[in-house]
C-alpha positions in Angstrom: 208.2 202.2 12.7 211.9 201.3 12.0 210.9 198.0 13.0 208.8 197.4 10.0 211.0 198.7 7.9 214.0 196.3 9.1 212.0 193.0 9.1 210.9 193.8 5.3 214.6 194.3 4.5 216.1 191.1 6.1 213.0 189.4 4.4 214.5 190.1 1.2 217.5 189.7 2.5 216.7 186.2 3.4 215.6 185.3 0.3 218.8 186.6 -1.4 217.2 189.4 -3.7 217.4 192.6 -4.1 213.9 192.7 -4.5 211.4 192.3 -1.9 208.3 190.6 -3.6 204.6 189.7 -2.1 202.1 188.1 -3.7 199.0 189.9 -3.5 195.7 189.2 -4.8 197.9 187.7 -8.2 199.5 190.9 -8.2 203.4 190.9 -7.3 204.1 194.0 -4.7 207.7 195.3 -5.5 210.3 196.9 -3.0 213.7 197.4 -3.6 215.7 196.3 -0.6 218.3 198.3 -1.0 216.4 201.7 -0.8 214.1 200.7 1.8 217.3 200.4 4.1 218.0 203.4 3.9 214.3 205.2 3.2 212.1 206.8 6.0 209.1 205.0 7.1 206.8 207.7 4.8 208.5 206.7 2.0 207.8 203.1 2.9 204.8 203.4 3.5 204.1 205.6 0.2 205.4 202.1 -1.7 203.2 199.9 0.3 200.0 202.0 -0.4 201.0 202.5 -4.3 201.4 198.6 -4.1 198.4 198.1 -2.5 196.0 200.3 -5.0 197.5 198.4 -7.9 196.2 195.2 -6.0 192.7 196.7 -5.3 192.5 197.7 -9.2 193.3 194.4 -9.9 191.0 192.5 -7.6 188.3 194.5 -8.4 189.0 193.7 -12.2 189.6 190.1 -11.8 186.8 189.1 -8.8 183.5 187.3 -10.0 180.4 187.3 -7.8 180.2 183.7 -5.9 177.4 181.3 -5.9 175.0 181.9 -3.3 174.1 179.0 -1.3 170.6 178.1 0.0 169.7 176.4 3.0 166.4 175.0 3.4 166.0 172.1 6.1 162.7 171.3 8.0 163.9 171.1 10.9 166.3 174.3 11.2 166.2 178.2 10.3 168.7 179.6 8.6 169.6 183.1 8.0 172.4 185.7 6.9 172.0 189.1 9.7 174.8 190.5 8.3 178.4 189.9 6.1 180.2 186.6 6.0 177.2 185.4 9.6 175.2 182.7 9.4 172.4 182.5 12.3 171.3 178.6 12.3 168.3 178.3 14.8 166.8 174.8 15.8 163.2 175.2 14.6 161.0 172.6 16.7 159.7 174.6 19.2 156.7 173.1 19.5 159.0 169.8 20.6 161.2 172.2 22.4 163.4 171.9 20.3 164.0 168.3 21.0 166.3 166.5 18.1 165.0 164.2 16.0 165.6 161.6 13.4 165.2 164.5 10.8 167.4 167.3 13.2 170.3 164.5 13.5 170.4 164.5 9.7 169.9 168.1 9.1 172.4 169.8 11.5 175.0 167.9 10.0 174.1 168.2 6.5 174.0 172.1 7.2 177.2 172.2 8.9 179.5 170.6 6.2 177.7 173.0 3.3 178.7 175.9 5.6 182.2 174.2 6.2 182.4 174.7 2.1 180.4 178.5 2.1 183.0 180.6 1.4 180.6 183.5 1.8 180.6 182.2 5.4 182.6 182.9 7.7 181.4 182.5 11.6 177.9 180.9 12.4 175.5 181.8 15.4 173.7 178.7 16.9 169.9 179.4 18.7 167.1 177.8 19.0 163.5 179.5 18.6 160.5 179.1 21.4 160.9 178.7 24.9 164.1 176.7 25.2 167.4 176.2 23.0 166.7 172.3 23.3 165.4 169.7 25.0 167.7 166.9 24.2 166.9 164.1 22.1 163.1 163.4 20.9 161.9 160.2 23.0 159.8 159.5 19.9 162.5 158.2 18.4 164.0 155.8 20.7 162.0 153.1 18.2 165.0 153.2 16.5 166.8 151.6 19.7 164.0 149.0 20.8 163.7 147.8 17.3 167.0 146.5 17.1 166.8 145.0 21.1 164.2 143.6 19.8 165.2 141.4 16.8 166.2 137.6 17.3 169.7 138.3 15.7 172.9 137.3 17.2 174.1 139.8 20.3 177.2 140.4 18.2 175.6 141.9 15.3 172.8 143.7 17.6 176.1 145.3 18.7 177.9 146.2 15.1 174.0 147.7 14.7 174.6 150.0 17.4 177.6 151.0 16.9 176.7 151.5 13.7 174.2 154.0 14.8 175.9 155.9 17.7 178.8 156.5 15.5 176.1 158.1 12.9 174.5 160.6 15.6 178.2 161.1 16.9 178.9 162.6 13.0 176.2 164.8 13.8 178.0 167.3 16.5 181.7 166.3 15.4 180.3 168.7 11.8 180.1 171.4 14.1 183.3 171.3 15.9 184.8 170.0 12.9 183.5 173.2 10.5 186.7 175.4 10.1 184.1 178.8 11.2 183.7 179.0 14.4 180.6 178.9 15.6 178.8 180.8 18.6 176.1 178.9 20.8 173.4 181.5 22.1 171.8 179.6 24.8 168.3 180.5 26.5 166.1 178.2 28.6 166.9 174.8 29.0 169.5 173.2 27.6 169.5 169.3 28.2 171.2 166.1 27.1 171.9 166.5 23.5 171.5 170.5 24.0 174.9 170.4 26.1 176.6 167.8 23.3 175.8 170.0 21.0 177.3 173.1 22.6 180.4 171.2 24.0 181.1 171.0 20.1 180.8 175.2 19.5 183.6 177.6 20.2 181.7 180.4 22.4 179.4 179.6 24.6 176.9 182.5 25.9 173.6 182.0 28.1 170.7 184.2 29.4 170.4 184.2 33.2 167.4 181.7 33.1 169.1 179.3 31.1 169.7 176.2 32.9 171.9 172.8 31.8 171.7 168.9 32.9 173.6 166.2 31.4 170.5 164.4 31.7 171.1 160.7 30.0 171.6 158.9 32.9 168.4 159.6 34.0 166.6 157.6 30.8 169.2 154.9 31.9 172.1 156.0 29.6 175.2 157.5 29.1 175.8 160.4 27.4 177.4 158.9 24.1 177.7 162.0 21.2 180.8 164.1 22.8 179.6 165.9 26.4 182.2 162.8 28.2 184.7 163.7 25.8 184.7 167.2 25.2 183.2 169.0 28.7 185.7 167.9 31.0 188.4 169.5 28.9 186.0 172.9 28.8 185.4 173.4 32.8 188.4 171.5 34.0 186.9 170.7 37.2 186.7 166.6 37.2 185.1 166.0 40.2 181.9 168.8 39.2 182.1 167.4 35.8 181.2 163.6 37.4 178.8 165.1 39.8 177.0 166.6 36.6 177.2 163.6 34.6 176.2 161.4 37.5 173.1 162.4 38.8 171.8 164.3 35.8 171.2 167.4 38.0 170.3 170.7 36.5 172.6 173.6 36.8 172.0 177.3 36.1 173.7 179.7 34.5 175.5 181.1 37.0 177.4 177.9 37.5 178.0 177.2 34.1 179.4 180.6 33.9 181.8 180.3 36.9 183.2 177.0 35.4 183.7 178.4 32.4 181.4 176.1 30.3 179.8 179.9 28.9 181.8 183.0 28.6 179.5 185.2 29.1 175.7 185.5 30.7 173.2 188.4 30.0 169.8 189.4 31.1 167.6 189.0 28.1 167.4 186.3 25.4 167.5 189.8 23.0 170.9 191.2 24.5 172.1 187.9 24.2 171.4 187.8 20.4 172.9 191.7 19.8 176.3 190.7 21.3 176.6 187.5 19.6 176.3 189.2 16.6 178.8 191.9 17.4 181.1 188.9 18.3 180.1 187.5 14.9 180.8 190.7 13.3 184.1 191.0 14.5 185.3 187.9 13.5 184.0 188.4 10.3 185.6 191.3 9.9 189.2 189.4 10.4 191.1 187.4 8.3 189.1 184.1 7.3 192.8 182.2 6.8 193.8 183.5 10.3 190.4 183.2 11.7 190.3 179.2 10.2 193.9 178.6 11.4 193.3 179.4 14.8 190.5 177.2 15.2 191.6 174.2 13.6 195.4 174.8 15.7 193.3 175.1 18.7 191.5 171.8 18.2 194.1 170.1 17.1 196.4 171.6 20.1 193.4 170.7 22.9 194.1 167.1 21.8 198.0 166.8 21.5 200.9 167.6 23.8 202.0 170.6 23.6 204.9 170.0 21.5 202.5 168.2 18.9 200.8 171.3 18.8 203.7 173.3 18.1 204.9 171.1 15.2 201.2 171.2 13.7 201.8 174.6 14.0 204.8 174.5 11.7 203.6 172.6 9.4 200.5 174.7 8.9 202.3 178.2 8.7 204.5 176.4 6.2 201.6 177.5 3.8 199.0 180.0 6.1 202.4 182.6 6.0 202.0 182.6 2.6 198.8 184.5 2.5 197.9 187.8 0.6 196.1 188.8 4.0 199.1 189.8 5.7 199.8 192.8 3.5 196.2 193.5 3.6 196.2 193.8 7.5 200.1 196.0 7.7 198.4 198.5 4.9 195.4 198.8 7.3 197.9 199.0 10.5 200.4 201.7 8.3 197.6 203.9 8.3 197.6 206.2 11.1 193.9 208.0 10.5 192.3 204.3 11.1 190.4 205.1 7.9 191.5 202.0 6.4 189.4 198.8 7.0 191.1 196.0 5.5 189.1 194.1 3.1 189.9 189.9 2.8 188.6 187.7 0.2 186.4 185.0 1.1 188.3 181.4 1.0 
């Protein structure tokens, strides 16, 4: 315990006061440097708890209900289980759940309004029927043969198509790209676009039946919306990743589970769902500045050096250090009885 009481010293020490000050909630937290040198740790930790109630009174005086947001999409179901979750299912399952002109617009859409739901603050992603998804909907590949089709010079078929890919590709880069992380809960099959789309989540789980193909080369394609980019760096195994990608093979669960594509495998699309949302719950529960930090260093850190990382990582705690939440968390800590669940406002 000494040890908190000497790094709150030399903070204010650093700063060359002889106050120790925190912002909190817009409240300013008080200690005198000089006594806490030479107080015990009850008598530091009766200051940070009187600190800490004046904060509650004030947050509780100044906070103001936020707006909730609605989510209505034909394509997807979305609901709120439980505190700061989000459970966003695909909802073709008459289609199994295959994507769509309408589902490539929709997912995105719903992913940057959660990105900006601060009453979000982790998502589950499912699908409902027999299977999560069956890649994308061949009734769509008009869209393709329409522009083949046309007279108009090869070079502007090809500004056309890039035109489009880069569209769908906007799609799945919402997800990874949404600061809460999101959880894929995986049953059945799970092909083509299925496996883009879960390349982009942070936590993969699967049920025991569920099975995976990277599937486009076998409509004469290659996969084009993130599972060449983002896979390989998930399993790590090159020459598997080709064979996958290759000859469009399925592969169960229990591969994608030893090659880490999915963390976790369980017997039952319904035990699946009950630990996703403990998972869910427990992020929730955290911080939403550390939980958002950590994913966005993460990302940014899987596609730098590692000392790229580490300066991103300075830059960002240049501000993220600065947040209310870490008095929140050492009041919750400094209380021995565990009685004390630490409450952080939404961002």
């Amino acid at each position: 315990m000494m040890a908190w009481r000497k790094a709150l010293f030399n903070a204010a020490a650093m700063a060359g006061r002889e106050r120790f000050q925190m912002t909190k909630g817009g409240c300013i937290l008080s200690l005198n440097a000089e006594r806490m040198s030479g107080c015990s740790w009850d008598c530091l930790k009766r200051s940070l708890f009187t600190s800490a109630a004046a904060q509650d009174k004030h947050s509780k005086s100044s906070s103001s209900s936020s707006s909730q947001r609605t989510y209505t999409f034909k394509t997807l179901n979305v609901a709120k289980p439980d505190f700061g979750i989000l459970q966003v299912e695909l909802n073709r399952p008459d289609r199994l759940n295959a994507i769509n002109k309408d589902a490539w617009r929709e997912i995105r859409e719903c992913f940057e309004v959660i990105a900006l739901d601060s009453d979000c603050r982790v998502v589950i992603l499912g699908g409902l029927g027999k299977h999560f998804c069956a890649g994308i909907d061949l009734s769509d590949i008009a869209d393709l043969t329409s522009i083949i089709g046309t007279d108009s010079d090869p070079a502007r078929k090809g500004f056309q198509f890039r035109s489009l890919v880069r569209s769908l590709q906007a799609t799945f880069n919402a997800i990874e790209e949404c600061p809460k992380p999101v959880i894929a809960a995986i049953h059945g099959g799970c092909i083509g676009a299925g496996v883009d789309m879960t390349s982009a989540c942070d936590i993969r789980y699967c049920t025991h039946d569920a099975f995976f193909s990277i599937k486009e080369v076998d409509i004469g394609m290659a996969a084009d919306v993130g599972t060449l980019q983002r896979f390989p760096k998930i399993v790590g195994n090159d020459s598997l990743v080709r064979e996958f990608a290759l000859t469009g093979r399925n592969f169960s669960a229990s591969e994608a589970s030893k090659i880490g594509f999915v963390s976790r495998t369980f017997d039952s699309r319904a035990s699946m769902m009950s630990l996703a949302l403990d998972v869910a719950k427990k992020i929730a529960s955290k911080s939403p500045v550390a939980i958002q930090s950590t994913k966005i260093n993460l990302n940014y850190s899987r596609d730098h050096s590692v000392h790229e990382g580490l300066q991103n990582q300075i830059n960002w705690q240049g501000f993220a250090l600065q947040t209310e939440d870490l008095m929140t968390a050492a009041m919750a800590s400094a209380d021995r009885s565990g009685n004390t669940i630490p409450k952080f406002k939404d961002i």
